[in-house]
Residue frames as a rotation matrix with the C-alpha (Angstrom) as fourth column:
UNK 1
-0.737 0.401 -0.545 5.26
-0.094 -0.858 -0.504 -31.62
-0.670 -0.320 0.670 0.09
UNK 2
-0.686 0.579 -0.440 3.37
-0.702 -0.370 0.608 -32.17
0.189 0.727 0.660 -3.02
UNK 3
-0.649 0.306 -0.697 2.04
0.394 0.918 0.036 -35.45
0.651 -0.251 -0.716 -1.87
UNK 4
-0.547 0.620 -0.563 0.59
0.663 -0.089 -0.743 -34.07
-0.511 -0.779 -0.362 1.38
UNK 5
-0.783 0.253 -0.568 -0.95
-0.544 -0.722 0.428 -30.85
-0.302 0.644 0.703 -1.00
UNK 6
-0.521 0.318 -0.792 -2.53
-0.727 0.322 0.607 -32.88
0.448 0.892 0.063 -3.06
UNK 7
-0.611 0.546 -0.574 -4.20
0.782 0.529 -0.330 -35.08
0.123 -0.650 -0.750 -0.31
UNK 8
-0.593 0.542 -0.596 -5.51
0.416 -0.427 -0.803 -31.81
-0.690 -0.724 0.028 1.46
UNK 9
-0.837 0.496 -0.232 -6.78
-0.444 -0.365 0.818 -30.46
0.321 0.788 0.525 -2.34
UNK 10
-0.672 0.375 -0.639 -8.54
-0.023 0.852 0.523 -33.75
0.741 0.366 -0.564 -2.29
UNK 11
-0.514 0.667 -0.539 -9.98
0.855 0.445 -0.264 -33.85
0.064 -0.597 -0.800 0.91
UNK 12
-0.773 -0.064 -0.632 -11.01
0.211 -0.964 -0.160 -30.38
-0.599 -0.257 0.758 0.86
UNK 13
-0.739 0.559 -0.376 -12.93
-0.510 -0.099 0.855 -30.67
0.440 0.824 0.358 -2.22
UNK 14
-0.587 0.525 -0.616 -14.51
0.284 0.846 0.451 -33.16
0.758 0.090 -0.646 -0.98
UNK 15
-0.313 0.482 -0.818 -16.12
0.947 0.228 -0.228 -31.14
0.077 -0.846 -0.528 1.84
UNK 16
0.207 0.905 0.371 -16.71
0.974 -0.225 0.005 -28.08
0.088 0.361 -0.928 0.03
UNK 17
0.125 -0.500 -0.857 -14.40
0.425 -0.754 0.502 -25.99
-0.897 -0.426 0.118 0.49
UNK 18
0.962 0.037 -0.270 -13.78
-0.213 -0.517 -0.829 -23.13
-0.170 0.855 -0.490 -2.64
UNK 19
0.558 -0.825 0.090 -10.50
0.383 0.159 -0.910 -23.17
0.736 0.542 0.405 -4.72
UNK 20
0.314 -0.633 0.708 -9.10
-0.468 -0.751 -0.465 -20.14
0.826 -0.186 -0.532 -3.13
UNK 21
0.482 -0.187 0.856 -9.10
-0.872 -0.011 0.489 -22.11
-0.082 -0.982 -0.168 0.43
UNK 22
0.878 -0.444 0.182 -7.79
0.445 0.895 0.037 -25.42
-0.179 0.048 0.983 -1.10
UNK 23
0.424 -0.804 0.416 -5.04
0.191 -0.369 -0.909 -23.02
0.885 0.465 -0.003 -3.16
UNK 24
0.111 -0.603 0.790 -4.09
-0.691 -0.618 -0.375 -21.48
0.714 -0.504 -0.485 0.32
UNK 25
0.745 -0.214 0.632 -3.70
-0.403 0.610 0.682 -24.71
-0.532 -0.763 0.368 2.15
UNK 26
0.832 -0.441 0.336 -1.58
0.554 0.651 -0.518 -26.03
0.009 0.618 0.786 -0.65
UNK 27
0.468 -0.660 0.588 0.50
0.128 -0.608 -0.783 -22.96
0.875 0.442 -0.200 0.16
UNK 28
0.788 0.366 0.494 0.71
-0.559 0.091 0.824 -23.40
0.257 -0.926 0.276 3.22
UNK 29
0.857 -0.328 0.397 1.92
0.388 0.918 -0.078 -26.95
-0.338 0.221 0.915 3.01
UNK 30
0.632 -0.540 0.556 4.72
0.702 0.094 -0.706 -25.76
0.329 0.836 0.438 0.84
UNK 31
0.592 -0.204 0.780 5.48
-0.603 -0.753 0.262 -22.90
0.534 -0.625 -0.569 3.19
UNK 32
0.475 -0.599 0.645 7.37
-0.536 0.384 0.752 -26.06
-0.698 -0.702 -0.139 5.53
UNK 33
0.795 -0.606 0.012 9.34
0.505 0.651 -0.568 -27.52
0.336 0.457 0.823 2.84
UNK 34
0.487 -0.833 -0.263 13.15
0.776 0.273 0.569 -27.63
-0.402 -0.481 0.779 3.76
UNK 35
-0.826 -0.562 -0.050 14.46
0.356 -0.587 0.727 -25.85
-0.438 0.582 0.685 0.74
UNK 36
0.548 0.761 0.347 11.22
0.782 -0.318 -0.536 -23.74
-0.297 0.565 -0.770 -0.22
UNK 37
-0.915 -0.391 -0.094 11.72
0.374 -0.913 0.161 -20.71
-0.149 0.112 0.982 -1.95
UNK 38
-0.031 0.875 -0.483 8.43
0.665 -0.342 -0.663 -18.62
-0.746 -0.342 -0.572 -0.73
UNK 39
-0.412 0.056 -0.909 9.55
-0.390 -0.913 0.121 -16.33
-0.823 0.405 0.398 -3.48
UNK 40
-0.921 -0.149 -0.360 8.29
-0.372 0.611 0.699 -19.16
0.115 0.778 -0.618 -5.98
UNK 41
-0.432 0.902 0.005 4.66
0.902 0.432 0.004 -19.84
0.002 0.007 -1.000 -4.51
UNK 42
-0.832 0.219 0.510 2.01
0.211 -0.726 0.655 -17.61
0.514 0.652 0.557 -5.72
UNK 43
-0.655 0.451 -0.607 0.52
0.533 -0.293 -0.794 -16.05
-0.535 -0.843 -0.048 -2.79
UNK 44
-0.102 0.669 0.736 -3.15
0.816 -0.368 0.447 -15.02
0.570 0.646 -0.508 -3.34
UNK 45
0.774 0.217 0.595 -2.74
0.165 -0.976 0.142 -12.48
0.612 -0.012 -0.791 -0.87
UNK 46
-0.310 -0.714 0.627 -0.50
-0.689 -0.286 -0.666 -10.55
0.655 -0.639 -0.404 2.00
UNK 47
0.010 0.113 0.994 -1.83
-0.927 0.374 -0.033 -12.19
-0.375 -0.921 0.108 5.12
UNK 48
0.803 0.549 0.231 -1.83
-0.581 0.809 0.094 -15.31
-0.135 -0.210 0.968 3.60
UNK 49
0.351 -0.927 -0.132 1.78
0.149 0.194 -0.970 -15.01
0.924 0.321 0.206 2.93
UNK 50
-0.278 -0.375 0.884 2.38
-0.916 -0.172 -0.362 -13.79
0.288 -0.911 -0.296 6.53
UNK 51
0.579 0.455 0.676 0.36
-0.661 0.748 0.062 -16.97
-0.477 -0.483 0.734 7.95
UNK 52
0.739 -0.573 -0.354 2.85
0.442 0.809 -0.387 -19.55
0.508 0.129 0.851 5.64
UNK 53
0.280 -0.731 0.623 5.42
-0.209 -0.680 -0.703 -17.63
0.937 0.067 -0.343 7.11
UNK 54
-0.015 0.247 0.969 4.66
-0.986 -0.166 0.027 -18.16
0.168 -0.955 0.246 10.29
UNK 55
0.937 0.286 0.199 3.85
-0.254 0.952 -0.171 -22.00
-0.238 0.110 0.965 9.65
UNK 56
0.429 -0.893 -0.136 7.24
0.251 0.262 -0.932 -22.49
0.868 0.366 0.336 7.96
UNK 57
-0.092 -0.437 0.895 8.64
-0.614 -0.683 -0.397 -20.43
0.784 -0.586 -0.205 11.04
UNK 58
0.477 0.633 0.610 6.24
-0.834 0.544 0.089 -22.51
-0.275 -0.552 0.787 13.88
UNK 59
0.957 0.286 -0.047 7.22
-0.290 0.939 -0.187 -25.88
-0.010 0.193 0.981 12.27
UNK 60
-0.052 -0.794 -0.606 11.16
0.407 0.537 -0.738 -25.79
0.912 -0.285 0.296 12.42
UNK 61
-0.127 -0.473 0.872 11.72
-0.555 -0.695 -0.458 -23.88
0.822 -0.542 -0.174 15.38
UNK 62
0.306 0.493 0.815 9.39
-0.950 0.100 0.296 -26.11
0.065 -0.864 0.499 17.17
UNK 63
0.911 -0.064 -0.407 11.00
-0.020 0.980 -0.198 -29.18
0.411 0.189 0.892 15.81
UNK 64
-0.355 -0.910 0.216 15.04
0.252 -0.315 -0.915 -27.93
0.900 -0.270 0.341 16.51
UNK 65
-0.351 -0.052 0.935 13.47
-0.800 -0.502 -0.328 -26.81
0.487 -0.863 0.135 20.08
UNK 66
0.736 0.607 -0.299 11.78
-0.440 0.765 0.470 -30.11
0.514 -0.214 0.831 21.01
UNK 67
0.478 -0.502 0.720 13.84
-0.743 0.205 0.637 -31.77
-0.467 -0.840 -0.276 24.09
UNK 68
0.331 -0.241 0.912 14.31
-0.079 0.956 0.281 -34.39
-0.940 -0.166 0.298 21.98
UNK 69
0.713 0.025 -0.701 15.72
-0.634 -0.406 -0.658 -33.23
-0.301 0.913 -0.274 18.86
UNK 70
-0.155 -0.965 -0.213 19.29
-0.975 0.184 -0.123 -34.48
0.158 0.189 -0.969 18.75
UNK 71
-0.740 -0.070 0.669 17.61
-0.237 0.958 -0.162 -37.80
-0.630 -0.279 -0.725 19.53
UNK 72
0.325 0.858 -0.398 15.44
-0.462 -0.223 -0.858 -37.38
-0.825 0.463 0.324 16.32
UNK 73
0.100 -0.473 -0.876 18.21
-0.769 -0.595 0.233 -37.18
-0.631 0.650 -0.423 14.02
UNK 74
-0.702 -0.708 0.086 18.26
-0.307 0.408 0.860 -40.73
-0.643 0.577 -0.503 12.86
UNK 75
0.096 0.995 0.030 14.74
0.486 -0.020 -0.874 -40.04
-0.869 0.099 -0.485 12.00
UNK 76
0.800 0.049 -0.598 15.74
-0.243 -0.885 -0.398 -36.74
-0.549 0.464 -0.696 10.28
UNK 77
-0.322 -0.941 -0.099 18.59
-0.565 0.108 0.818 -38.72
-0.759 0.320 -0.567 8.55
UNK 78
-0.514 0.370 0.774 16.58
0.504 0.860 -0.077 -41.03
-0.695 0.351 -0.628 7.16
UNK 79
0.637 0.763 -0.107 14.08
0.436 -0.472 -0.766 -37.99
-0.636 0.441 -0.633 5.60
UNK 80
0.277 -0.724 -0.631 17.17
-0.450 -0.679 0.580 -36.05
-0.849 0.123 -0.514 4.79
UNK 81
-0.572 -0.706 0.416 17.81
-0.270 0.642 0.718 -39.00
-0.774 0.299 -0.558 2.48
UNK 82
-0.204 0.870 0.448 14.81
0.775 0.423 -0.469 -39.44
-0.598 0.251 -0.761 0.99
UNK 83
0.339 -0.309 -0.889 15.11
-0.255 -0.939 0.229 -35.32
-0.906 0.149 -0.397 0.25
UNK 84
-0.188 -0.771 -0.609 18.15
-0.749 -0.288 0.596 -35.89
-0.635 0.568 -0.523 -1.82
UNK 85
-0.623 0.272 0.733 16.89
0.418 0.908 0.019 -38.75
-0.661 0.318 -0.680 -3.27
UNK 86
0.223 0.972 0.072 13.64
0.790 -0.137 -0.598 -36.60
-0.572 0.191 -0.798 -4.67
UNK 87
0.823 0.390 -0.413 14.76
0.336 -0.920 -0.200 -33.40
-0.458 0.026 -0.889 -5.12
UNK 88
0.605 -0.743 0.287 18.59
0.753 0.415 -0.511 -33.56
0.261 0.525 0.810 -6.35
UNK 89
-0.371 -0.896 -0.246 20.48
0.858 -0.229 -0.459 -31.13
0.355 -0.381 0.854 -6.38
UNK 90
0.198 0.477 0.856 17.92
-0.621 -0.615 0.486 -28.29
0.759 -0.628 0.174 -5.17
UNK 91
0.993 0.017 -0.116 18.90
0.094 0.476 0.875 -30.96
0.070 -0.879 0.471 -1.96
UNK 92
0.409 -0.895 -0.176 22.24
-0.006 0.190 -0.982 -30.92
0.912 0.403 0.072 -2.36
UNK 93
-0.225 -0.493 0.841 23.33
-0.795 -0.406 -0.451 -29.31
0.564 -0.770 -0.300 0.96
UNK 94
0.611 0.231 0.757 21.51
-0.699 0.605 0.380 -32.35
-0.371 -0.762 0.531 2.78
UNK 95
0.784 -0.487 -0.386 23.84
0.393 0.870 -0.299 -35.09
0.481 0.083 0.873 0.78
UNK 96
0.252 -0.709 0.659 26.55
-0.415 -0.694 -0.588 -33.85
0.874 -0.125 -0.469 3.18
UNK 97
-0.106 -0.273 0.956 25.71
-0.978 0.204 -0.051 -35.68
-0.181 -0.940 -0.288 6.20
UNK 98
-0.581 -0.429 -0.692 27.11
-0.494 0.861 -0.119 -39.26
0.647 0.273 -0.712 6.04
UNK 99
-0.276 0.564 -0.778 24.78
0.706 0.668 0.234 -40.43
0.652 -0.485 -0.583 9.05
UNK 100
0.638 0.770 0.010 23.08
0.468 -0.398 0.789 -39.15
0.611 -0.499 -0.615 12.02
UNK 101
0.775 -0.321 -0.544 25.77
0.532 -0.132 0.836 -38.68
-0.341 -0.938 0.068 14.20
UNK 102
-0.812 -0.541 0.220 27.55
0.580 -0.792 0.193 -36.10
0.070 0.284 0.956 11.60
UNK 103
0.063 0.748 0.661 24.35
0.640 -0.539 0.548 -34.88
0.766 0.388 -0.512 11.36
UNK 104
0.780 0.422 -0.463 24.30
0.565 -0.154 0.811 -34.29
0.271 -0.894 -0.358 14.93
UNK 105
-0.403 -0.876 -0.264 28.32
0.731 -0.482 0.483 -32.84
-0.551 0.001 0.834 14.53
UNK 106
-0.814 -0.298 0.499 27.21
0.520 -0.757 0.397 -30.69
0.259 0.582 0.771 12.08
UNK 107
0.091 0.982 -0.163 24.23
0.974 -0.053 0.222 -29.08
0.210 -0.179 -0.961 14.18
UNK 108
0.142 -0.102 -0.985 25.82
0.638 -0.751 0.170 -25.96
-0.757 -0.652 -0.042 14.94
UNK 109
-0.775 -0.558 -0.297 26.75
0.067 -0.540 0.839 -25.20
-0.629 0.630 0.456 11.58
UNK 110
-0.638 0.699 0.323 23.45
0.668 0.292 0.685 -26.06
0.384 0.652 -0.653 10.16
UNK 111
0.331 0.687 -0.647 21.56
0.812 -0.556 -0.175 -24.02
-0.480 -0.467 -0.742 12.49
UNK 112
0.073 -0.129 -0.989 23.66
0.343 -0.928 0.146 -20.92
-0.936 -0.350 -0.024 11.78
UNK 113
-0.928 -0.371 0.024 23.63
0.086 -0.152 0.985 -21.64
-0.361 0.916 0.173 7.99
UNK 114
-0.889 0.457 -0.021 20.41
0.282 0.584 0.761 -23.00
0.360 0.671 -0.648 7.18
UNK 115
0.037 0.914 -0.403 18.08
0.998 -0.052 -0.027 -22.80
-0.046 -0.401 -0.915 9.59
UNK 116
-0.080 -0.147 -0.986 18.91
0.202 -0.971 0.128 -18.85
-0.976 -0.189 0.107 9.87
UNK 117
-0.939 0.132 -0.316 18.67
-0.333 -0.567 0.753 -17.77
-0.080 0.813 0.577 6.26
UNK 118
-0.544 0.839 -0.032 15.07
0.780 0.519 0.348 -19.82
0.309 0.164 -0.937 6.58
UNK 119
0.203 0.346 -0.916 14.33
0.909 -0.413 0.046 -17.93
-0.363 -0.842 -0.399 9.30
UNK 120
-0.123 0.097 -0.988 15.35
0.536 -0.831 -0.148 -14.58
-0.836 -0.547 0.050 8.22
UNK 121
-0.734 -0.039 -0.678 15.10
-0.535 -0.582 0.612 -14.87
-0.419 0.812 0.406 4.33
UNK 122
-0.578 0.807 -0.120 12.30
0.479 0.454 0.751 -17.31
0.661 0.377 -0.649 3.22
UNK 123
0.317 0.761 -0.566 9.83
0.938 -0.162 0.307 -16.98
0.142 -0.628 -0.765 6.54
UNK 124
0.145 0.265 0.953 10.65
0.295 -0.931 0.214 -12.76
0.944 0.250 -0.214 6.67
UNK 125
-0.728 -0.677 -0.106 11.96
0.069 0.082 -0.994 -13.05
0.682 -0.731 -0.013 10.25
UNK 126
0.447 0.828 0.339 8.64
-0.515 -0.071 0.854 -13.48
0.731 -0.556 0.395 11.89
UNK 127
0.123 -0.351 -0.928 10.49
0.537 0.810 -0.235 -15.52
0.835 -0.469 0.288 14.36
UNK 128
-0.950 -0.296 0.097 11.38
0.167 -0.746 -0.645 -12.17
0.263 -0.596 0.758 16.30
UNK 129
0.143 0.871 0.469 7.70
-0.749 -0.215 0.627 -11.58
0.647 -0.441 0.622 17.01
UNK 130
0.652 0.655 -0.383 7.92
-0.067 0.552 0.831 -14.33
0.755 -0.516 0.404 19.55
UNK 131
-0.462 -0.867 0.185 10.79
0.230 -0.319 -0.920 -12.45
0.857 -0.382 0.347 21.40
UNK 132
0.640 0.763 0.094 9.69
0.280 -0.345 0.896 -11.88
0.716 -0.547 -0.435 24.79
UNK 133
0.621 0.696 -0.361 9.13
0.115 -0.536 -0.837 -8.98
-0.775 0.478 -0.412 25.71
UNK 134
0.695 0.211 0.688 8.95
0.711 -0.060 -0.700 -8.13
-0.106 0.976 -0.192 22.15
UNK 135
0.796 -0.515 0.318 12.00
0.328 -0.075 -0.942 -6.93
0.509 0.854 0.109 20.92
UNK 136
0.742 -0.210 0.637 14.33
-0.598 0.223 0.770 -8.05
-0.304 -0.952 0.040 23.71
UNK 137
-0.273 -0.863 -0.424 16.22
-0.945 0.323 -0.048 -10.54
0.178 0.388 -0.904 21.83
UNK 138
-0.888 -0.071 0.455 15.43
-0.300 0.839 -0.455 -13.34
-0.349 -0.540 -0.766 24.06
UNK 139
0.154 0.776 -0.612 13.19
-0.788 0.470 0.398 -15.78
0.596 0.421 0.684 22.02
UNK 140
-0.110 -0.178 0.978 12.68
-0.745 0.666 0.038 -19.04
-0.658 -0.724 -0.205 23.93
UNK 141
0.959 -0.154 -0.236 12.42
-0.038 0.760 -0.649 -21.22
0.280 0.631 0.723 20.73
UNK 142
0.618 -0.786 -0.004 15.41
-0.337 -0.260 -0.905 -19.95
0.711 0.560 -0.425 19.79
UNK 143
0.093 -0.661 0.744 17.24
-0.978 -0.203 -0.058 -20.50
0.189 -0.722 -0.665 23.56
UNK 144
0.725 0.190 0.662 15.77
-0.221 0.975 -0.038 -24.02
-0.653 -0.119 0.748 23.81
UNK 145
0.894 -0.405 -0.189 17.51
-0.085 0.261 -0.962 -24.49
0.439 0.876 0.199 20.33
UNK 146
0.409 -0.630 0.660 20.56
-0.626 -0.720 -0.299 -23.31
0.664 -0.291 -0.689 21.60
UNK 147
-0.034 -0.445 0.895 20.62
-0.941 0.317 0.122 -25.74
-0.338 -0.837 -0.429 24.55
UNK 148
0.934 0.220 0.283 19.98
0.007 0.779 -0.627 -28.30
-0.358 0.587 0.726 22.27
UNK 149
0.655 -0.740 0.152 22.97
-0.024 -0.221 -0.975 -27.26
0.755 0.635 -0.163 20.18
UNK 150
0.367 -0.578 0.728 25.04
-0.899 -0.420 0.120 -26.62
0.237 -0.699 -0.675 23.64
UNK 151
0.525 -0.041 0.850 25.15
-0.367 0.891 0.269 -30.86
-0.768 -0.453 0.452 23.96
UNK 152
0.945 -0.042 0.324 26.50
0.323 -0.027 -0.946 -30.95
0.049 0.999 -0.012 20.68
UNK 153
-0.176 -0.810 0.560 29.13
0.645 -0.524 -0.556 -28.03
0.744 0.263 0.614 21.31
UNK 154
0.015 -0.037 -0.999 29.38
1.000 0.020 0.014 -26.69
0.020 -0.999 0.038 24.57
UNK 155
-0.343 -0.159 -0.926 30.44
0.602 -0.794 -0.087 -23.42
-0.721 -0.587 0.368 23.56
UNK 156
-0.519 0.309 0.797 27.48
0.729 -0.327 0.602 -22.46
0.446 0.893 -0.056 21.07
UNK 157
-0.458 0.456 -0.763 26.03
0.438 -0.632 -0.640 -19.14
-0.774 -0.627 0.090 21.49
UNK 158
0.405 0.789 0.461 23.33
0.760 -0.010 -0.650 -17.43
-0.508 0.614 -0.604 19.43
């Protein structure tokens, strides 16, 4: 995360943009880290805390819903690794999976651990705003996810 920040600072400056709009892309950015804590970046305002929200929100959901997740994973094993490598034990929970294909065993439990306290305690549960109709329940990220997770473990349910 700080890497990719610190590019957009850079290029940003470089095209004139003011602080405040480099500062809120850099929050942004930090808004999709794995293990952010959103209570730790220093939002310059409300909406611009709602918009990482949303971005942090937008960027797994759409990644865990993608037809091809579970065929990602030795991608996402490989990052996962790299994680724990950087970040120690603020990674910790990723040095758990021994390879992709626990990863891929442990997808049901990760969703309902991880990804769900993302989703309803970092990113503020914006995720429900894309219930349709609005407040219905029925999110189609969230079902896609699901059938993702159903190939995995047949009998996951949300």
């Amino acid at each position: 995360m700080n890497r990719s920040a610190e590019f957009a600072n850079r290029y940003l400056r470089s095209r004139g943009y003011p602080s405040r709009d480099r500062i809120a892309v850099e929050h942004m950015i930090h808004s999709t880290g794995f293990f952010v804590d959103m209570t730790k970046i220093p939002f310059q305002s409300e909406l611009e805390q709602m918009i990482a929200f949303a971005l942090g929100t937008a960027d797994l959901l759409g990644q865990m819903a993608a037809p091809n997740y579970l065929n990602e994973l030795n991608n996402l094993f490989e990052e996962f690794q790299e994680c724990v490598q950087r970040q120690g034990s603020a990674a910790e929970t990723l040095a758990v999976y021994n390879s992709a294909e626990d990863m891929r065993a442990k997808t049901p439990q990760f969703f309902r651990g991880h990804v769900m306290r993302m989703l309803t305690v970092q990113w503020g549960g914006v995720y429900r705003f894309l219930e349709r109709p609005l407040g219905s329940g029925k999110n189609p990220y969230l079902e896609a996810i699901a059938e993702n997770i159903r190939k995995v473990d047949p009998g996951f349910k949300l």
